[in-house]
MIPA-312041 format. One record per residue (C-alpha): residue in three letters; x, y, z. Coordinates in pm, 1 decimal. Last residue first. Layout:
N
(palum "Ala"; (X; Y; Z))
...
//
This chain:
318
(palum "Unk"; (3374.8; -1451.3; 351.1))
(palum "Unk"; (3280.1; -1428.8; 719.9))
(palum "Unk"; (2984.2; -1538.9; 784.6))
(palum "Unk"; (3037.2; -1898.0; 931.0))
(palum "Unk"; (3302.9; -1703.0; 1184.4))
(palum "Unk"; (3041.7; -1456.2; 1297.3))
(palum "Unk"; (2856.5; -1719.6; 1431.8))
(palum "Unk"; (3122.6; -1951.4; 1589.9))
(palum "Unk"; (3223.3; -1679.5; 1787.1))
(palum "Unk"; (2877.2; -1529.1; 1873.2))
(palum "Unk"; (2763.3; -1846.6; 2039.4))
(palum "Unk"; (3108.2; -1834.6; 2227.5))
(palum "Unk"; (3110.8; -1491.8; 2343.0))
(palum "Unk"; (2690.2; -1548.8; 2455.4))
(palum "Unk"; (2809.5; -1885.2; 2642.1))
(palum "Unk"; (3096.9; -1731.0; 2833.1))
(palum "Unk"; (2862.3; -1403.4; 2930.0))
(palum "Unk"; (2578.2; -1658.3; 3100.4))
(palum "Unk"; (2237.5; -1704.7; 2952.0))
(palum "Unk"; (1986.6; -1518.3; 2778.2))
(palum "Unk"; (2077.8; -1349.1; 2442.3))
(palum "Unk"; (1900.0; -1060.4; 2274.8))
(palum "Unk"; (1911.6; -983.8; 1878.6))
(palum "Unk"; (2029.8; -673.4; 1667.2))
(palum "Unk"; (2063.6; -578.7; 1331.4))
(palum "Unk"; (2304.4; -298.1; 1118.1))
(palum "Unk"; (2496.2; -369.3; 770.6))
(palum "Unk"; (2193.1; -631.7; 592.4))
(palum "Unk"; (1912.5; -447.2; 839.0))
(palum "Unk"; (1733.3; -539.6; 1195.6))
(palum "Unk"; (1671.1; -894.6; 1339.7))
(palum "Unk"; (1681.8; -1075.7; 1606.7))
(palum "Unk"; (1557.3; -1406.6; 1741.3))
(palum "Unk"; (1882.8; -1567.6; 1757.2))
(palum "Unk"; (1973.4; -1696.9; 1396.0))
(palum "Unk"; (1781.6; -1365.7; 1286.5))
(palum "Unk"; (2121.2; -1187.6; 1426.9))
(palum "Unk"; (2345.2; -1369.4; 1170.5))
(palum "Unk"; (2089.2; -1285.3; 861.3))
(palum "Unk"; (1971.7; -967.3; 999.9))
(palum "Unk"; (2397.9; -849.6; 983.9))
(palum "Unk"; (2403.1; -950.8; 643.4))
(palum "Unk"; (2774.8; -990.5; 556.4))
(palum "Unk"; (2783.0; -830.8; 164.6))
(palum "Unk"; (3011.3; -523.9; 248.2))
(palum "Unk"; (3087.0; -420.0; 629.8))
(palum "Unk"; (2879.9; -544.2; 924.7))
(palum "Unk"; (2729.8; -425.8; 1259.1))
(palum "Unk"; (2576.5; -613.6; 1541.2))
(palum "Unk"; (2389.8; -505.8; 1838.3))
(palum "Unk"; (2346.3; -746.3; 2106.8))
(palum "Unk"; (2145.7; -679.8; 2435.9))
(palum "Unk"; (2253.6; -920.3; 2722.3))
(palum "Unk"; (2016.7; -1051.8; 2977.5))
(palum "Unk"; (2156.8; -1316.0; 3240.7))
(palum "Unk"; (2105.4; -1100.3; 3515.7))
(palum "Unk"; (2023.4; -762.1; 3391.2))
(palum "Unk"; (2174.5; -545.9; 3148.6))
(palum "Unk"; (2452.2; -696.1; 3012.4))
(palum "Unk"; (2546.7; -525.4; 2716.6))
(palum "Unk"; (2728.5; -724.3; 2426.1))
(palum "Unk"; (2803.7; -479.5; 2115.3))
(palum "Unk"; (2930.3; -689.3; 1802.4))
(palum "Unk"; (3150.9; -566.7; 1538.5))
(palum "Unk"; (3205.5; -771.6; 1213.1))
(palum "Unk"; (3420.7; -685.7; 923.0))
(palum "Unk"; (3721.6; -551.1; 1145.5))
(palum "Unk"; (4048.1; -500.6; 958.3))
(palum "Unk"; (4021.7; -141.5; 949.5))
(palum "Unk"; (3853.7; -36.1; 1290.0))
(palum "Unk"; (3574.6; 132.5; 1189.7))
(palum "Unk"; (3351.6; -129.9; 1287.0))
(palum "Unk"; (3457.3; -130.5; 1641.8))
(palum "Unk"; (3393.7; 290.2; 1668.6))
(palum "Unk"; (3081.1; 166.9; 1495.1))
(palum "Unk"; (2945.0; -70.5; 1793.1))
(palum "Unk"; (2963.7; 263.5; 2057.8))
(palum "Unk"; (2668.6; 400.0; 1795.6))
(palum "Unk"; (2432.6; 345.8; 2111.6))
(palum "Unk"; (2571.9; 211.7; 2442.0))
(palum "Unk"; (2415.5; 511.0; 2685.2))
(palum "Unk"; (2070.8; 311.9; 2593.4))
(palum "Unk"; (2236.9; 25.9; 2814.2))
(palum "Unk"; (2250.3; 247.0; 3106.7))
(palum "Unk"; (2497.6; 479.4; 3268.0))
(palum "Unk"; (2557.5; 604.8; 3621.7))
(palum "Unk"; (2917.4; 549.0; 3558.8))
(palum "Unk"; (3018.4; 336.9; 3819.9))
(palum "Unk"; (2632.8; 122.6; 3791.6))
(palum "Unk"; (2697.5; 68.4; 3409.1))
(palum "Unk"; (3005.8; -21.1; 3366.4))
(palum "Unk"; (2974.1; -269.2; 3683.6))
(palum "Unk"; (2654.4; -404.4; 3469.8))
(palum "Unk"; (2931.1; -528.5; 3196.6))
(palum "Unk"; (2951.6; -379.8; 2879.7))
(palum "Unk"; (3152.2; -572.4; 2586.8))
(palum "Unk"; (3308.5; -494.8; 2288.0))
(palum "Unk"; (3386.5; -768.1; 2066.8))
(palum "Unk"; (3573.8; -746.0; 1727.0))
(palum "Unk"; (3578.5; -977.4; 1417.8))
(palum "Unk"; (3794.2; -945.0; 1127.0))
(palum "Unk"; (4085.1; -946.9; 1383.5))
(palum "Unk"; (4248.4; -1268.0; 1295.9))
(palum "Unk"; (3928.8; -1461.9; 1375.4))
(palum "Unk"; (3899.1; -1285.0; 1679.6))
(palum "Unk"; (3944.3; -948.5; 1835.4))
(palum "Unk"; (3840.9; -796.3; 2169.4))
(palum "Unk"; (3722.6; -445.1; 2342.7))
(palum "Unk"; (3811.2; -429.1; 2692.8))
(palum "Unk"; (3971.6; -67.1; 2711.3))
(palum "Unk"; (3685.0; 10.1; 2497.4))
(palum "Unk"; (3413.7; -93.0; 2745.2))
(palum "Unk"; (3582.3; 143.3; 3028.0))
(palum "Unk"; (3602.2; 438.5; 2787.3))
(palum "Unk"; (3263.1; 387.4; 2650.6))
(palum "Unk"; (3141.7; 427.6; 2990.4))
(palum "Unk"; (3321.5; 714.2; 3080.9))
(palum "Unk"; (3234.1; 907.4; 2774.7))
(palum "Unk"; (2877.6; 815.2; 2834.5))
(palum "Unk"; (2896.0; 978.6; 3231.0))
(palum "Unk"; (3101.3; 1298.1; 3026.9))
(palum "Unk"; (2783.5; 1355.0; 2837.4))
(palum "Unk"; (2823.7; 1350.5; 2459.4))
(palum "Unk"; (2697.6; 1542.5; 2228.0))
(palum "Unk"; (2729.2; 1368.4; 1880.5))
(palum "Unk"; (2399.1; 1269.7; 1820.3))
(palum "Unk"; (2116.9; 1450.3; 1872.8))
(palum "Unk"; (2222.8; 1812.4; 1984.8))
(palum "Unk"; (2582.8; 1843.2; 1705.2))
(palum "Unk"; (2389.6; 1620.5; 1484.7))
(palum "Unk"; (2060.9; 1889.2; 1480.1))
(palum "Unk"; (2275.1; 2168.3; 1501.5))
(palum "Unk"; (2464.5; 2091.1; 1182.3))
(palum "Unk"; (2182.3; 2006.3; 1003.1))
(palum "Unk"; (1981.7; 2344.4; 1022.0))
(palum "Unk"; (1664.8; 2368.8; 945.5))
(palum "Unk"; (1511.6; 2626.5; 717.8))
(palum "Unk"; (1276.8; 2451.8; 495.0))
(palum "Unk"; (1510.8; 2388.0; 268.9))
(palum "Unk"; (1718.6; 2137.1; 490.6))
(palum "Unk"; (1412.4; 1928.7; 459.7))
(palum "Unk"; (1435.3; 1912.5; 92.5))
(palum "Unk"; (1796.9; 1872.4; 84.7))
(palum "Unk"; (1706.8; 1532.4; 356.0))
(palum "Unk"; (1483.2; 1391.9; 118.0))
(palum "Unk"; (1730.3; 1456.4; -185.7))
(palum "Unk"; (1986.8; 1272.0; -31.0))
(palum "Unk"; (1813.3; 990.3; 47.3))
(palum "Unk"; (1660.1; 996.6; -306.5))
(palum "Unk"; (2030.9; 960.4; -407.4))
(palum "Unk"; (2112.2; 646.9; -191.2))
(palum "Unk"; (2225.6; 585.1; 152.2))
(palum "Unk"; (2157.5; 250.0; 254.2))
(palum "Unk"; (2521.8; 179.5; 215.3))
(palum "Unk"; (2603.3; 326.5; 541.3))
(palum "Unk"; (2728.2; 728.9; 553.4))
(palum "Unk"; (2441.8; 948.3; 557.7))
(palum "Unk"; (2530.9; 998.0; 924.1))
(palum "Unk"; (2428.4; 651.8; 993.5))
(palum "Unk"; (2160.3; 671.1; 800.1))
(palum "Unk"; (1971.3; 542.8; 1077.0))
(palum "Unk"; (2010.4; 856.9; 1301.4))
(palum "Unk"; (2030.2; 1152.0; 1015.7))
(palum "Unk"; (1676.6; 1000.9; 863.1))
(palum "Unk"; (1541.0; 1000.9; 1205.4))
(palum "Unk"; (1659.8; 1379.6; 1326.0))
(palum "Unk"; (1588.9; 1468.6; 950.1))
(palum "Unk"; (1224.4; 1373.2; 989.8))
(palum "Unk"; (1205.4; 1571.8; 1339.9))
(palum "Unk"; (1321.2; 1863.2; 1224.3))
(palum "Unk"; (1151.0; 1869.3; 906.8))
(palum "Unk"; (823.5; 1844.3; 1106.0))
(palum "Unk"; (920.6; 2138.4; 1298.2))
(palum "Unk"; (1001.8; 2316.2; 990.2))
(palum "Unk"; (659.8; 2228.3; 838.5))
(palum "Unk"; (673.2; 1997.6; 498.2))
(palum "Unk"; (503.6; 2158.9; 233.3))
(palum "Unk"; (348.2; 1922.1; -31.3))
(palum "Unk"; (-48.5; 1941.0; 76.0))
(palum "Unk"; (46.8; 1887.1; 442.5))
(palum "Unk"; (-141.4; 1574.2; 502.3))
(palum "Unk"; (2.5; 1392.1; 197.4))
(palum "Unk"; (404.8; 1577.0; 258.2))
(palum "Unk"; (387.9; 1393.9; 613.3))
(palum "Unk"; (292.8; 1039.4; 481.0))
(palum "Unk"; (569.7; 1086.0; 168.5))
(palum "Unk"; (832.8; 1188.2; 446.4))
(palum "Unk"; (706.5; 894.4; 710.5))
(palum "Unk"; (802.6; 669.8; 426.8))
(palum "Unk"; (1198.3; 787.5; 415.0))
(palum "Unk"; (1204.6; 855.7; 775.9))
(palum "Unk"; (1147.9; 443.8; 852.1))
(palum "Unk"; (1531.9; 548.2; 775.7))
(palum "Unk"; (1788.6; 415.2; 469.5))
(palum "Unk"; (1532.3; 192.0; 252.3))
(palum "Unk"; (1641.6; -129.7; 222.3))
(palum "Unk"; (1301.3; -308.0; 299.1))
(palum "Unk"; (994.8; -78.2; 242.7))
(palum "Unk"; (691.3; -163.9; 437.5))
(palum "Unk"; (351.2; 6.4; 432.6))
(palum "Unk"; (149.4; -269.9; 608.3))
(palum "Unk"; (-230.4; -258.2; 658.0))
(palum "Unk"; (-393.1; -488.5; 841.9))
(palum "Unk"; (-88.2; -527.9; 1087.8))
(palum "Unk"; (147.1; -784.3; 1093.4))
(palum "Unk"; (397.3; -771.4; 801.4))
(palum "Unk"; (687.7; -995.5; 966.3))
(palum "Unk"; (957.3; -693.2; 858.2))
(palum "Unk"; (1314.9; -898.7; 864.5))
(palum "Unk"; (1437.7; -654.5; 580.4))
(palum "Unk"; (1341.3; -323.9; 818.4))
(palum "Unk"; (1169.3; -71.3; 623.7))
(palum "Unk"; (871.3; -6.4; 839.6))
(palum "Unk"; (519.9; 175.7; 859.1))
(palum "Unk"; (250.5; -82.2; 1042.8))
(palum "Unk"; (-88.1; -4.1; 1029.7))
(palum "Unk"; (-356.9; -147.8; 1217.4))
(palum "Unk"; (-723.8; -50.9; 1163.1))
(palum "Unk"; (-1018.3; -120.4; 1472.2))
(palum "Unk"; (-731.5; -80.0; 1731.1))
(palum "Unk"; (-690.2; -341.6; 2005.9))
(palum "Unk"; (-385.9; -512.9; 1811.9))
(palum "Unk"; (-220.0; -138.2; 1895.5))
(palum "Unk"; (-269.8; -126.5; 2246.0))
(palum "Unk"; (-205.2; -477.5; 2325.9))
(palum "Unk"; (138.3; -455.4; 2151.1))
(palum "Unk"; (232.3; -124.2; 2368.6))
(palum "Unk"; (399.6; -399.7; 2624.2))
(palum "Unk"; (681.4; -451.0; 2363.5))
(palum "Unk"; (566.2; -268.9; 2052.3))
(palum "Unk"; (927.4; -464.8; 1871.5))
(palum "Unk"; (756.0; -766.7; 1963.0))
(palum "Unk"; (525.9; -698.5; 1711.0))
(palum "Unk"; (757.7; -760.1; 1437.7))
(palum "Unk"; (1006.2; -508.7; 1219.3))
(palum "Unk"; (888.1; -201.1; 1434.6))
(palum "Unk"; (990.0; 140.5; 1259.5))
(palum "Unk"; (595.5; 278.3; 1298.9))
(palum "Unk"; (348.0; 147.0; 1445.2))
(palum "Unk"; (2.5; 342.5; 1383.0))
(palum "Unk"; (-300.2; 218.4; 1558.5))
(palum "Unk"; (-631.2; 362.5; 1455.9))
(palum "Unk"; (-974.2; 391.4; 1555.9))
(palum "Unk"; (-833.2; 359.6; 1923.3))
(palum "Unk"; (-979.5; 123.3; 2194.0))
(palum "Unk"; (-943.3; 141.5; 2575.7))
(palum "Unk"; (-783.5; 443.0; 2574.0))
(palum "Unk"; (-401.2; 441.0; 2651.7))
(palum "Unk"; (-287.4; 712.5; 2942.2))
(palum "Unk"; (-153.3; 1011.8; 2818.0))
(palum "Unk"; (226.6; 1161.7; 2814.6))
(palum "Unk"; (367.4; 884.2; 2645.1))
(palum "Unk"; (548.8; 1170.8; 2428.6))
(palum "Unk"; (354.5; 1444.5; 2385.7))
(palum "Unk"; (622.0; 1660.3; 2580.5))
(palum "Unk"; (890.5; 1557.5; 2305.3))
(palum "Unk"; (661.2; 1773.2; 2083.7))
(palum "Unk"; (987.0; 1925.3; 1905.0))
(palum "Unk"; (1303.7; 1763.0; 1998.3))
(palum "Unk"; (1453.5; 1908.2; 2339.9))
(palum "Unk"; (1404.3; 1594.8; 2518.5))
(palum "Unk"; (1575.6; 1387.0; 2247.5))
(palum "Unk"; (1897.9; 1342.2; 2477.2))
(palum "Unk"; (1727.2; 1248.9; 2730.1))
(palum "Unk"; (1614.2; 906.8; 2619.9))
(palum "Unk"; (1218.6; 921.7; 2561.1))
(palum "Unk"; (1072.0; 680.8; 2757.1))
(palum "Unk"; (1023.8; 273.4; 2754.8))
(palum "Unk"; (750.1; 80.7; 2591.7))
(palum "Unk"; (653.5; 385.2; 2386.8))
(palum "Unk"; (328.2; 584.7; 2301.6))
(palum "Unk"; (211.0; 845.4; 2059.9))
(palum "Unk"; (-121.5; 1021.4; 2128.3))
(palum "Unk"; (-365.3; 1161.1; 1902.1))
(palum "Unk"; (-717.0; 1260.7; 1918.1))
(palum "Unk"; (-846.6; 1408.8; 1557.4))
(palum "Unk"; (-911.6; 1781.4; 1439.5))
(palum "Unk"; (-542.8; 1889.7; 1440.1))
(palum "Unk"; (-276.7; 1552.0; 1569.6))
(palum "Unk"; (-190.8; 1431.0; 1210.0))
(palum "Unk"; (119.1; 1629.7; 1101.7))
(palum "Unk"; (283.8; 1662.1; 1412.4))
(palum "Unk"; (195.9; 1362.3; 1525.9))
(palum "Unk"; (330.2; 1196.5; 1248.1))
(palum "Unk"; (647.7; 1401.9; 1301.5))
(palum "Unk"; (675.1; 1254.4; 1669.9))
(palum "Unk"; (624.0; 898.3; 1569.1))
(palum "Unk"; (892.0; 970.0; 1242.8))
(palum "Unk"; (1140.2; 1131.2; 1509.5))
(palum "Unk"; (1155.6; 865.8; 1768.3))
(palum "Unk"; (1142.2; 540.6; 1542.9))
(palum "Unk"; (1439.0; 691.1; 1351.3))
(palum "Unk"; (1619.8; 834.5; 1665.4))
(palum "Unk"; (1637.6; 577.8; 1850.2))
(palum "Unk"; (1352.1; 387.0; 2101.6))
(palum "Unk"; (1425.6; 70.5; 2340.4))
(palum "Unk"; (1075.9; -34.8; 2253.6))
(palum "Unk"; (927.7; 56.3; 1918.7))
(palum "Unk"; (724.4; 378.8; 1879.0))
(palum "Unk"; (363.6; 373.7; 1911.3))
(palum "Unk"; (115.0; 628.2; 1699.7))
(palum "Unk"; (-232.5; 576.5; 1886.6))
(palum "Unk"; (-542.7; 755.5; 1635.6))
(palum "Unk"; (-891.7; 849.7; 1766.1))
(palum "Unk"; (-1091.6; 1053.0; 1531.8))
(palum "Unk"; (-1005.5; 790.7; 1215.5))
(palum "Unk"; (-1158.7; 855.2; 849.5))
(palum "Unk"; (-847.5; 1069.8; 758.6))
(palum "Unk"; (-571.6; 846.6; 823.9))
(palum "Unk"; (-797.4; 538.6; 625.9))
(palum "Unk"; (-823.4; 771.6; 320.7))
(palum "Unk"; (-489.0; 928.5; 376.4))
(palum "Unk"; (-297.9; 564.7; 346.4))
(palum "Unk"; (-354.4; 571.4; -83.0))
(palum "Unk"; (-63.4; 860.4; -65.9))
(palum "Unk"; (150.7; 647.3; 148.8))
(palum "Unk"; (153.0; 341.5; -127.8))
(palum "Unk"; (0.0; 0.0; 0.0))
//
């Protein structure tokens, strides 16, 4: 279904619950909030989130509207947008199957395609990309500069800085757009993404000083243990883009993130350079994501995870 032919259904709804995936970034962050920008005159909108909005996105336009009601019972309209499977909704799952219309808007590969109506472009650089064509059909072509805002906050945060393979020309020409409505791109990385609190520093500091190589160094572990996290005052959303300093190592065609954050809980993110599809490896565990960027969760002890991961990482590389 094509973004333009989503208006009807948009339009007939009074009551409408936008829900962000659990665990939320800046893609999944930014296209809820610019929905609701774009949707919330005349109808009853809330957006809604597992887990809350990480500080850092405070400052982001409507940040306030951000899980700040209570779920109805029933909504006309449930909107999830950058969730690859409804696990992704986390407890906000019963919310959205309660809706009378479902829609999910994704572009993850490993998308399972379960709402009633599912807008869903693999290999696409940002869920920003379809939230764009959503935004420009309720705003008759011009995209507001608050709106723009938050659309190049997502694009800028799974685009990896425009710099993964994603990244195409009508990338680029979504995020010139945006930049012409007056925004500017060098605050919004400077605020979003690359200020850094001196707690996160800290963090990264400790988990790089323990950062490992395998497989003649094409493969490189960093890993956070909970003592990271209670000396600096951190948590595992303070790991975020910590898995690319890894991946820019030369040699390194694999980087793996391994956060324990509660007993016998680790968070994995993976990352991968060239043809190694990260969703591939992390879909062997329950994850999922993109070909260059996935994720997965682990339950067990550290010494298993490592050596799961090991052998993993060794039957992809080339």
């Amino acid at each position: 279904m094509k973004p333009n032919k989503l208006a009807d259904t948009v339009s007939a709804a009074k009551s409408i619950a936008i829900i962000s995936h659990k665990n939320p970034d800046g893609d999944t962050v930014g296209c809820a909030l610019a929905l609701y920008s774009v949707l919330k005159d005349g109808r009853s909108v809330h957006v809604f989130c597992e887990d809350s909005l990480p500080d850092k996105f405070l400052t982001l336009p409507y940040a306030k509207i951000f899980n700040a009601e209570k779920p109805a019972e029933k909504y006309d309209l449930a909107i999830a947008v950058d969730c690859g499977d409804e696990g992704r909704l986390g407890v906000m799952y019963e919310v959205f199957k309660s809706a009378k219309i479902t829609v999910n808007i994704d572009h993850h590969k490993t998308n399972s395609r379960y709402a009633d109506i599912n807008l869903v472009e693999p290999g696409t650089a940002a869920c920003a990309m379809q939230i764009y064509k959503v935004c420009k059909d309720f705003t008759g072509g011009k995209i507001p500069k608050d709106t723009a805002t938050l659309l190049y906050t997502a694009l800028y945060n799974d685009s990896g800085a425009f710099a993964f393979s994603s990244v195409t020309a009508e990338t680029l020409s979504v995020a010139a757009e945006l930049v012409k409505t007056g925004i500017s791109p060098s605050e919004i990385a400077y605020a979003y993404f690359r200020k850094t609190a001196k707690k996160v520093f800290d963090l990264r500091i400790r988990a790089l000083s323990k950062v490992k190589f395998y497989h003649d160094n094409r493969v490189g572990i960093m890993y956070f243990q909970r003592g990271d996290f209670a000396a600096t005052g951190t948590d595992t959303t303070d790991t975020e883009g910590a898995v690319n300093t890894v991946l820019n190592i030369d040699e390194v065609e694999i980087a793996v993130t391994v956060a324990d954050f509660e007993s016998n809980q680790f968070k994995v993110s993976v990352r991968t350079k060239g043809d190694i599809d990260a969703s591939e490896l992390c879909g062997i565990f329950g994850g999922g994501g993109h070909k260059n960027a996935a994720g997965c969760r682990f339950f067990g002890v550290y010494e298993e995870v490592l050596d799961k991961l090991l052998k993993t990482t060794k039957d992809f590389l080339p």
